[in-house]
ZANULO-983892 format. One record per residue: residue in one letter; x, y, z of N, C-alpha, C, O, CB in turn. Coordinates in steps of 0.05 Angstrom, whole numbers, padded with zeros to 5 digits, always signed. Each point is the difference from the previous one (the first is absolute). Glycine has a CB too. Example, Ala and Ser with C-alpha at 12.3 -4.5 7.8 and 13.67 -1.06 7.14 Angstrom:
<sites>
a+00264-00114+00156-00018+00024+00000+00018+00024+00000+00021+00000+00013-00059-00023+00012/s+00031+00044-00039+00016+00024+00001-00015+00022+00014+00010+00022+00004+00014-00035-00047/
</sites>
This chain:
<sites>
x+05055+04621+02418-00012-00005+00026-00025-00018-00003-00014+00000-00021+00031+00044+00039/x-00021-00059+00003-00019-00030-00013-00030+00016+00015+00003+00016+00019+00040-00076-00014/x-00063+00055-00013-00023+00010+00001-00017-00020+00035+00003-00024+00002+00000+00038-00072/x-00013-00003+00082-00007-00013+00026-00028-00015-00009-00019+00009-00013+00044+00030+00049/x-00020-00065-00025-00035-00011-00010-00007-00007+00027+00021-00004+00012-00018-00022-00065/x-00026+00021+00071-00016-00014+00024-00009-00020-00009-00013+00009-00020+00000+00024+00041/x+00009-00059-00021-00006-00026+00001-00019-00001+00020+00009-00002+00023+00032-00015-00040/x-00072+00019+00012-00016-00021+00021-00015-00017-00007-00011-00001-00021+00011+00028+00044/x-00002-00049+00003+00008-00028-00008-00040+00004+00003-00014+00018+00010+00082-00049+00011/x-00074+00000-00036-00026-00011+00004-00012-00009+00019+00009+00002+00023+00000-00007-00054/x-00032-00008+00027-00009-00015+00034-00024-00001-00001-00009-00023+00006+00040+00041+00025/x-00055+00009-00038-00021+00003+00003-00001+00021+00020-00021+00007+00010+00012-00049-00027/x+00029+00050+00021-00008+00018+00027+00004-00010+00020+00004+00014+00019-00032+00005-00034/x+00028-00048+00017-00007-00019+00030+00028-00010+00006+00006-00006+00023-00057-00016-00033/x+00077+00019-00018+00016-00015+00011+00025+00010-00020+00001+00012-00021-00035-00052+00043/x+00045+00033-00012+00036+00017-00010+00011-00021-00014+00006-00021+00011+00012+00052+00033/x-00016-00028-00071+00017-00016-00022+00027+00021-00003+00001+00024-00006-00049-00051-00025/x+00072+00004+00038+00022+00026-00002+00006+00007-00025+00000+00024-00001+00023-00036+00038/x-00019+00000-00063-00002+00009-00015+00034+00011-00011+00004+00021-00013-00061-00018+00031/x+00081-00028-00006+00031+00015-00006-00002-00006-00030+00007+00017-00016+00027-00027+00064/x-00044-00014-00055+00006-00004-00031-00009+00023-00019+00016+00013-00013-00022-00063+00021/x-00018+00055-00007-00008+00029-00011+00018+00018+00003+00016+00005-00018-00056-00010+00026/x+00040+00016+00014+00024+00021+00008+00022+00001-00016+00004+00021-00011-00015-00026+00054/x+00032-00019-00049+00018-00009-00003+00003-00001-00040+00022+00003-00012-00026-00026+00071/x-00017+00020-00070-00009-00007-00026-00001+00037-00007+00011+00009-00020-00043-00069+00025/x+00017+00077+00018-00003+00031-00014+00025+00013+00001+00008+00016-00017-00056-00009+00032/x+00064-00016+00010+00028+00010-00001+00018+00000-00024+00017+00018-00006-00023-00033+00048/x+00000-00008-00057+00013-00007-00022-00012+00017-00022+00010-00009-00021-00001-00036+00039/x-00020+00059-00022-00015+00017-00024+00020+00029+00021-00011+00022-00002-00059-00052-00022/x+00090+00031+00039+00005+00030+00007-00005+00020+00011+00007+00023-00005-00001-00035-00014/x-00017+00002+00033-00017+00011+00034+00013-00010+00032+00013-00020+00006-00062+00015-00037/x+00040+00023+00043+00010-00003+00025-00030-00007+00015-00020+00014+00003+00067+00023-00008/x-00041-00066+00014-00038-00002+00010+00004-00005+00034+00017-00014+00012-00044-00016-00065/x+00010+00042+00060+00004-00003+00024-00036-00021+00011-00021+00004-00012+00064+00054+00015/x-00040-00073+00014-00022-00016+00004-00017+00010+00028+00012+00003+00022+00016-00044-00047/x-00059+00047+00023-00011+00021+00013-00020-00022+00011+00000-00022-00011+00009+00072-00017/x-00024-00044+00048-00016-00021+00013-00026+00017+00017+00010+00017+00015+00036-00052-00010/x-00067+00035-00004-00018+00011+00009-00027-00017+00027-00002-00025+00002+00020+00052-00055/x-00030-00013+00066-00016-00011+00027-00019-00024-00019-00005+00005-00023+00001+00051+00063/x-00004-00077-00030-00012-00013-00017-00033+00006+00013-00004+00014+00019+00050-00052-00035/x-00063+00024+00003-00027+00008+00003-00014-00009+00028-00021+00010+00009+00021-00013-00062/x+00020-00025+00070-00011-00008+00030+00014+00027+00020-00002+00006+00024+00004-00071-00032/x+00009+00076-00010+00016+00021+00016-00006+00025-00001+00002+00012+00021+00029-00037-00026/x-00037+00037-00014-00013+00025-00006-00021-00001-00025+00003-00016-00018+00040+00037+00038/x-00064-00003-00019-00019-00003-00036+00014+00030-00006+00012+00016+00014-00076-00045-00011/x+00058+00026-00029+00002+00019-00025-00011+00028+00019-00021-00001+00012+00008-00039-00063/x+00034+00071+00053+00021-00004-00027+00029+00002+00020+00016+00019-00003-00049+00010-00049/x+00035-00049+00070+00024-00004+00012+00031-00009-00022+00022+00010-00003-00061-00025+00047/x+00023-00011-00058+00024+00003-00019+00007+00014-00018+00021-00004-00011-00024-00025+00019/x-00015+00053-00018+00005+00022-00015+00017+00019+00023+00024+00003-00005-00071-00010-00030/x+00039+00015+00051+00028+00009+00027+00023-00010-00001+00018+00016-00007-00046-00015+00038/x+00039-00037-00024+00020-00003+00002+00015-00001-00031+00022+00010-00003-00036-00031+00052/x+00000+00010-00070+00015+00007-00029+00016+00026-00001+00025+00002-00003-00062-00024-00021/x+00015+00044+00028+00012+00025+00000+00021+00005+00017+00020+00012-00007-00058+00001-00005/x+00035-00023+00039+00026+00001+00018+00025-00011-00010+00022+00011+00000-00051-00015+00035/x+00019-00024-00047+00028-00006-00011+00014+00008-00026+00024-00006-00004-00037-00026+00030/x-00006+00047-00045+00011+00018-00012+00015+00024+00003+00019+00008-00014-00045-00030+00002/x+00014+00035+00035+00013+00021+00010+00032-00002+00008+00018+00016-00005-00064-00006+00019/x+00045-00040+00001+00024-00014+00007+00026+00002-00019+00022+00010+00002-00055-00040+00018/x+00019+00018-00039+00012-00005-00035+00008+00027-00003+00024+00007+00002-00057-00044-00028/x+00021+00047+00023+00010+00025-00007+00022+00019+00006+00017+00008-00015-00054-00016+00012/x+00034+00013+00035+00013+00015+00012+00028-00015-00007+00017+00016-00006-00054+00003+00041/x+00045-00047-00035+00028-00015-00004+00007+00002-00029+00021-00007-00009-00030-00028+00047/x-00009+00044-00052+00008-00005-00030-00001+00037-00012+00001-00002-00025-00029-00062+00018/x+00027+00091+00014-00013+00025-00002+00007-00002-00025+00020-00012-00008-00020+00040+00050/x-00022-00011-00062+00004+00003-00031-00003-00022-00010-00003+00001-00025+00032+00031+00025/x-00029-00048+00007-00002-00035-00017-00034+00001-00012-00019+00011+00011+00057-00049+00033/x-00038+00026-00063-00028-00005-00012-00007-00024+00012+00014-00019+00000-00009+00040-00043/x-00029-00021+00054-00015-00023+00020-00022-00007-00016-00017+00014-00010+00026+00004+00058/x-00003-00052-00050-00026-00005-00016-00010-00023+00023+00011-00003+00022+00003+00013-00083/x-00039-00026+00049-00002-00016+00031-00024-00023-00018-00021+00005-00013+00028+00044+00068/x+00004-00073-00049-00018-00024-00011-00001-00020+00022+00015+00001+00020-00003+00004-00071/x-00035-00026+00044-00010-00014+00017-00014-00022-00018+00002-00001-00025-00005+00038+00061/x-00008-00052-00022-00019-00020-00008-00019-00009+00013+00007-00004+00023+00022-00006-00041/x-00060+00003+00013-00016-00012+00015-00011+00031+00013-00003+00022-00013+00030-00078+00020/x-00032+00050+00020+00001+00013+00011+00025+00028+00017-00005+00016+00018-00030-00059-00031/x+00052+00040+00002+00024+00009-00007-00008+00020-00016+00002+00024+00005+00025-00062+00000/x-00038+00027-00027-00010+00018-00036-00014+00013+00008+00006+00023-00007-00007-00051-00031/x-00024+00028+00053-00017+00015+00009+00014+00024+00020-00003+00024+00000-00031-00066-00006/x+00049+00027+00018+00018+00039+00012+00016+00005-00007+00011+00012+00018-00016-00007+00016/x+00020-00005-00055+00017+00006-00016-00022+00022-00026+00005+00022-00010+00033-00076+00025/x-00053+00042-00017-00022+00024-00019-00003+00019+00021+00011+00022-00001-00044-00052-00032/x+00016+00023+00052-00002+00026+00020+00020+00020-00004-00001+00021-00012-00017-00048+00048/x+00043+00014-00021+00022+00020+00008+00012+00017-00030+00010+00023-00001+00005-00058+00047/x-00020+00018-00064+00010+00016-00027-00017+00024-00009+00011+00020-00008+00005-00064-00007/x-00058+00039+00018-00019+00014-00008-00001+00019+00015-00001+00022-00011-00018-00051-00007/x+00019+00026+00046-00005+00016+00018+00032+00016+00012-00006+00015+00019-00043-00048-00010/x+00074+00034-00014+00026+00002+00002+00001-00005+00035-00017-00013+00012+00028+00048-00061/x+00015-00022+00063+00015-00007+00021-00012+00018+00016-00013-00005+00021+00055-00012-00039/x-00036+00045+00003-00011+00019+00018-00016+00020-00019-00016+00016+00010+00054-00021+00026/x-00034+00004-00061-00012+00010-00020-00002-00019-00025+00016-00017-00005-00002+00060+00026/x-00041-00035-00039-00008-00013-00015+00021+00003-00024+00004+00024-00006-00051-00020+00028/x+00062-00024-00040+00022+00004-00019+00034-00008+00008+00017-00006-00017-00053+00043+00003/x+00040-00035+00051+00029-00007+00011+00004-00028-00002+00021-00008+00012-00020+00046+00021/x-00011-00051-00040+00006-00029-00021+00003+00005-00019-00015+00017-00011-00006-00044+00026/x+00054+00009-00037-00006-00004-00024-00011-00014-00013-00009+00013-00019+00030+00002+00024/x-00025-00037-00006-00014-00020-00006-00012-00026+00017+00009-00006+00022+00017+00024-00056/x-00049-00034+00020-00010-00028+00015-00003-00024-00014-00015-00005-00019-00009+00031+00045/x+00041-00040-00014+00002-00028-00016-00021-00017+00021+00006+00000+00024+00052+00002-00049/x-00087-00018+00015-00018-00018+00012-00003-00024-00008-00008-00008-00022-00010+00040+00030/x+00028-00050+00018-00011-00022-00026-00030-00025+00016+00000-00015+00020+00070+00012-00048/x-00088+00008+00013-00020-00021+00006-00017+00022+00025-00006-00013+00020+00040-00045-00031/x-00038+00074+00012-00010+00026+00017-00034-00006+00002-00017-00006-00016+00058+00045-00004/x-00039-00036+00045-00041-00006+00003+00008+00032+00007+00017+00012+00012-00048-00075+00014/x+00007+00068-00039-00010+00037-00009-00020+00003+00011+00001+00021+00013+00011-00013-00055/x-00036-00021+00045-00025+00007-00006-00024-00023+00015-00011-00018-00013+00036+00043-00037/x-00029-00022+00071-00021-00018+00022-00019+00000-00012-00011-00022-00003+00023+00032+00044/x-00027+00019-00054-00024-00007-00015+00001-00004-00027-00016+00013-00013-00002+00008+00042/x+00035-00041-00043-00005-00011-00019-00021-00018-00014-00002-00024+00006+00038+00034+00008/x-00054+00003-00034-00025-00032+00002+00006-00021-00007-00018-00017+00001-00012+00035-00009/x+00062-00025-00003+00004-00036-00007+00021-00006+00020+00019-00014-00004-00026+00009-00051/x-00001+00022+00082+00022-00011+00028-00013+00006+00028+00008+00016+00018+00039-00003-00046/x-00077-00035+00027-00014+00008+00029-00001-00010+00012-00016+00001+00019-00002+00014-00026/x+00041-00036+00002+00014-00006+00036+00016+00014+00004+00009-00008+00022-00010-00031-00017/x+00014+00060-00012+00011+00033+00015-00020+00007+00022+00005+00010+00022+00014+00014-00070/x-00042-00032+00038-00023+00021+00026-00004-00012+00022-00010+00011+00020-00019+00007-00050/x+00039-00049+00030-00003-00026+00018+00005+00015+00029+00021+00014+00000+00000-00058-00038/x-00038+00045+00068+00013+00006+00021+00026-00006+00005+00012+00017+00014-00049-00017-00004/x+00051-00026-00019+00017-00016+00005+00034+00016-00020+00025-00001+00002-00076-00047+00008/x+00034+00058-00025+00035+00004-00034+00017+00014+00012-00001+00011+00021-00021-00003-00070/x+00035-00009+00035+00027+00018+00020-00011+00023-00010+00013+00016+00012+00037-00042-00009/x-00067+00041-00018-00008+00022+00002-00016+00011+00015-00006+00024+00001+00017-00032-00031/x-00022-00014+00047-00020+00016+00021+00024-00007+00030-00009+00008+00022-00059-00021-00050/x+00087+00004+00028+00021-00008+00016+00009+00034+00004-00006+00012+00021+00020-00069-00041/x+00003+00068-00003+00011+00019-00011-00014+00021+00015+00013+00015+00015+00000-00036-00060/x-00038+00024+00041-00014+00025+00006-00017-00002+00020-00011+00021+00005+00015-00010-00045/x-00012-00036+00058-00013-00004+00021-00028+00002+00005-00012+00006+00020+00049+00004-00012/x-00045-00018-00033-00032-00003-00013+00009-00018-00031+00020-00007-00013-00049+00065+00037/x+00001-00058-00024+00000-00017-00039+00001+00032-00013-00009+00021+00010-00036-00079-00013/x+00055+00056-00014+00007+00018-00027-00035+00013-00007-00011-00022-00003+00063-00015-00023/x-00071+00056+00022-00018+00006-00009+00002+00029-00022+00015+00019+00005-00032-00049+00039/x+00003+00028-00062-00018+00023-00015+00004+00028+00028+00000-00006+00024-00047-00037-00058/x+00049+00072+00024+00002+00015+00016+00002+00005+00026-00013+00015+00014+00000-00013-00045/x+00038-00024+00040+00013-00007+00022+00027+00019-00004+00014-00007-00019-00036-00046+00026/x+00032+00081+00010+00026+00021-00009+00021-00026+00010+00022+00004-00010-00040+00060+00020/x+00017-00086+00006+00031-00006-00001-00002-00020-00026+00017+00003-00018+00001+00001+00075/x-00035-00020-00060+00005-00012-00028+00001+00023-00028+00014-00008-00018-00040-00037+00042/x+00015+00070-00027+00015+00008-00017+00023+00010+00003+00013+00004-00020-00046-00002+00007/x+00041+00004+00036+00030+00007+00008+00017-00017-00008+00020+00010-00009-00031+00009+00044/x+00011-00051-00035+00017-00018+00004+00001-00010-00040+00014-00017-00011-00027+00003+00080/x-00003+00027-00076-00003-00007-00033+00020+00018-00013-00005+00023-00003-00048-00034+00003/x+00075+00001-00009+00020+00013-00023-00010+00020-00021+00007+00024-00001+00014-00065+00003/x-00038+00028-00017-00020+00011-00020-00002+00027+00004+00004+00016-00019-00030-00054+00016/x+00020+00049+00032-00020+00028+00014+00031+00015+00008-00002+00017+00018-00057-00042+00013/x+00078+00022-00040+00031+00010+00010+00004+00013-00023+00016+00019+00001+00005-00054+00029/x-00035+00030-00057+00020+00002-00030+00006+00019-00005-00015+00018+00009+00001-00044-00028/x+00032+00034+00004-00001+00034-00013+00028+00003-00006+00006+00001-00023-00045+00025+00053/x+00066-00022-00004+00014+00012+00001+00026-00008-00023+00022+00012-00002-00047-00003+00050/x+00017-00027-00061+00027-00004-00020+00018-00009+00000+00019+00007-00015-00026+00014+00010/x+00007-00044+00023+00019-00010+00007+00006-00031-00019-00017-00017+00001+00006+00047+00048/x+00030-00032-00061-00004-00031-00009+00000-00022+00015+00009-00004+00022+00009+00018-00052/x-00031-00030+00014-00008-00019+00015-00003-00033-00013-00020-00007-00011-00001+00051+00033/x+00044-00060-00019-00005-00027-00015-00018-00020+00020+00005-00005+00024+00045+00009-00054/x-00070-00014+00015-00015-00025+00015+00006-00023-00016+00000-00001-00024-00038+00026+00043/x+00042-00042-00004+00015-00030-00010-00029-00018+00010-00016+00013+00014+00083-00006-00002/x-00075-00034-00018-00021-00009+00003+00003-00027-00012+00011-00001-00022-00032+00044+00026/x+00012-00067+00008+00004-00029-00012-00035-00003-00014-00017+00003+00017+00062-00029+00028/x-00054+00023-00069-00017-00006-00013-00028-00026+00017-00025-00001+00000+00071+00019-00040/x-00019-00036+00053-00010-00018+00018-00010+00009+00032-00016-00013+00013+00047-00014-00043/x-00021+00047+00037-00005+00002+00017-00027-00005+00024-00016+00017+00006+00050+00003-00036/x-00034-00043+00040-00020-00007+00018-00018+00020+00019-00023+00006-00001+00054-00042-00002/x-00009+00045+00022+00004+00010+00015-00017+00033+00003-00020+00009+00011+00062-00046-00016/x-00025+00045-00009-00012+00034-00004-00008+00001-00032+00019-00006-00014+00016+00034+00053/x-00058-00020-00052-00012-00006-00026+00023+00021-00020+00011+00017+00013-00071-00029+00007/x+00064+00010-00040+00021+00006-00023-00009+00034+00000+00013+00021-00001-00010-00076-00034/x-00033+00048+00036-00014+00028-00006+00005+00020+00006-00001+00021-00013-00023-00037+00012/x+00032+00010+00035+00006+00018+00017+00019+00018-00015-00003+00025+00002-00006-00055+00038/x+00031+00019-00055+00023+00012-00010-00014+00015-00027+00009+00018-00014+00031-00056+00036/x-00052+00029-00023-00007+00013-00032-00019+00027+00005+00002+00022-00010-00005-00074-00017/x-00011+00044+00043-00031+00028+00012+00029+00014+00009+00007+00009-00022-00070-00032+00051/x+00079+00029-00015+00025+00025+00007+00010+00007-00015+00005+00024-00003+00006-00033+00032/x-00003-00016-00050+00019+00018-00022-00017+00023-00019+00007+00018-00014+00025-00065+00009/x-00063+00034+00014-00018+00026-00030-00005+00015+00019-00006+00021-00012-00024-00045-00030/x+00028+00029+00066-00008+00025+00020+00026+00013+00004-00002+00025+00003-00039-00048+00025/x+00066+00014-00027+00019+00013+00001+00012+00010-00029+00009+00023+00003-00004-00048+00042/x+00000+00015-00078-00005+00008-00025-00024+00020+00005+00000+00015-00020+00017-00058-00004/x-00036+00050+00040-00022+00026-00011+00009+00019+00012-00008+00022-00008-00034-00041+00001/x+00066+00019+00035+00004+00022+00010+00025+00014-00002+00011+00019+00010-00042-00037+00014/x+00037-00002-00045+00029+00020-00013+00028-00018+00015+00022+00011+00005-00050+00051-00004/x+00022-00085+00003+00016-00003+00009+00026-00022-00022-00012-00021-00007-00026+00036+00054/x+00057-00015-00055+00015-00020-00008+00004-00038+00012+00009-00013+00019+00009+00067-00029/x-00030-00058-00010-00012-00033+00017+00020-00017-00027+00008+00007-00022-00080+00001+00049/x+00074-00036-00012+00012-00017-00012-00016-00028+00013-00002+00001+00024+00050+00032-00033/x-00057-00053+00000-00022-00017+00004+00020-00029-00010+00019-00002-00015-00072+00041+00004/x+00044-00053+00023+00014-00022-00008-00010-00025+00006+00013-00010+00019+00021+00035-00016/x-00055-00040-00012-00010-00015+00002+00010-00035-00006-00003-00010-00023-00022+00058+00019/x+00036-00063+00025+00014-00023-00017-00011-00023+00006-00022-00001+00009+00062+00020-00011/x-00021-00044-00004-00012-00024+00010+00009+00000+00023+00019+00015+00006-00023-00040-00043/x-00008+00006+00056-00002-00005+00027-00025+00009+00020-00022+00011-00002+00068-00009-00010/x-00025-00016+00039-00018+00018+00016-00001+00014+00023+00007+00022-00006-00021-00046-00015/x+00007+00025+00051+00000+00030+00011+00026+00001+00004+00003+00024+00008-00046-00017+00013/x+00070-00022-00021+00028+00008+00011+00009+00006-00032+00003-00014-00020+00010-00019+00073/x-00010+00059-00048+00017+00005-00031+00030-00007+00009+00013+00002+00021-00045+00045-00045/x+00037-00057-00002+00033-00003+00011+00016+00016-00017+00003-00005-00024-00006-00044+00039/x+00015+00071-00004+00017+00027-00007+00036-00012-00023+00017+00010-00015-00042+00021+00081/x+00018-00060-00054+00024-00006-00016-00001-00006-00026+00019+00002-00015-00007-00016+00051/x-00034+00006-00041-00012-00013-00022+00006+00024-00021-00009+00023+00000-00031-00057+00026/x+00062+00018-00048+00006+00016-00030-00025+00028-00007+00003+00024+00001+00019-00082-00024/x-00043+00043+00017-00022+00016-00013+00004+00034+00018+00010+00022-00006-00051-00076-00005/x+00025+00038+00039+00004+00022+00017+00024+00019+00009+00001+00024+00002-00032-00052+00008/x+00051+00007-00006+00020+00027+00005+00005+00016-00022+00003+00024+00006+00020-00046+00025/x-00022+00018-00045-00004+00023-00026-00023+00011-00004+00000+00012-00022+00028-00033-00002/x-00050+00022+00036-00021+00017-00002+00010+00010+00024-00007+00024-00001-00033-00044-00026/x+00048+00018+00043+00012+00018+00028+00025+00021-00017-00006+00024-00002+00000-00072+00050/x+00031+00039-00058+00011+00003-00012-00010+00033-00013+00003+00023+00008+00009-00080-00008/x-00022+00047-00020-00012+00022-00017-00021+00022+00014+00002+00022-00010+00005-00058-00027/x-00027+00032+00058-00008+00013+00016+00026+00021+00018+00002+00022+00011-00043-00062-00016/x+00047+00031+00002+00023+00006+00014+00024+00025-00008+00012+00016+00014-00025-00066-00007/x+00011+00041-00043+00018+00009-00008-00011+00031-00017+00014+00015-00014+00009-00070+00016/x-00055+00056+00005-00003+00022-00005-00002+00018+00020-00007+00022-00009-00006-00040-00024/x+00016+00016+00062-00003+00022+00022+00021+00019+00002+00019-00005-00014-00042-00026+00038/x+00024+00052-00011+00022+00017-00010+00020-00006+00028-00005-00008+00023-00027+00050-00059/x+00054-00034+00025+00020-00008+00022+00005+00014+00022+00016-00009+00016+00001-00009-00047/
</sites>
């Protein structure tokens, strides 16, 4: 029986990248992916798309019962695809795994302070700029979710313009301290990982090939 994955697509929050080629590339590693879509940030702030993810997991679910649900994304995609994995559906652990790739984590980063910009899609997201002991910006931070054990591969272009490399690296050591099984993958390029690409699909591959069935 093929394992259920959620696909959500990128954008920033602001805009819907569909994202079939992805979809279509994870299918091929032996999954059943279904493509999930959430309120964007002119439409609702944070944590609306932590709501509809979960909704459409619930979705997933109920059509697939007993199936192992894992759920990846990109971009902003990656960012609720960690949520829904750290924080689960309805409980913390009812995900099996999270595949991210290029994931902005973290608004208060100190080598990313145009995150704090009134303008970033992080102050879009949450309906203010991102601040220091602000509860929805630590709500909306992955990092402050960690614990439950869930694996978790982060994929990341070295180049990456866009969202800093770091981002991927500061999660993988906050999620490694909390026990969690991490797989890091740092390559050439930049913020569009491309899932087809030899290197990578075999780091998907092998991520992959250790989850239990």
């Amino acid at each position: 029986m093929k394992r259920a994955l959620i696909w959500l697509h990128g954008g920033a929050w602001m805009e819907r990248n569909a994202g079939e080629r992805s979809s279509e590339i994870l299918s091929a590693h032996g999954l059943d992916v279904f493509a999930a879509s959430y309120r964007l940030s002119h439409e609702a702030t944070w944590p609306a798309q932590l709501d509809d993810v979960r909704a459409a997991a619930r979705k997933v679910r109920a059509e697939r019962p007993g199936v192992p649900l894992l759920v990846a994304g990109t971009s902003a995609g990656a960012h609720l695809a960690l949520h829904l994995g750290l924080r689960g559906v309805d409980a913390p652990g009812d995900i099996a795994a999270v595949i991210a790739c290029a994931a902005p984590v973290d608004p208060l980063a100190a080598d990313w302070p145009e995150g704090r910009d009134a303008g970033s899609p992080w102050a879009r997201l949450l309906g203010h700029a991102p601040a220091p002991g602000d509860e929805a910006t630590a709500d909306v931070t992955p990092a402050n979710h960690v614990g439950n054990g869930v694996p978790v591969l982060l994929l990341h272009g070295h180049e990456d313009a866009t969202v800093p490399p770091t981002q991927t690296l500061d999660l993988s050591n906050a999620l490694l301290a909390s026990g969690h099984p991490v797989t890091t993958y740092l390559s050439a390029g930049g913020h569009d990982v491309d899932l087809a690409r030899e290197d990578i699909r075999q780091v998907v591959a092998s991520f992959l090939a250790l989850l239990p069935v």
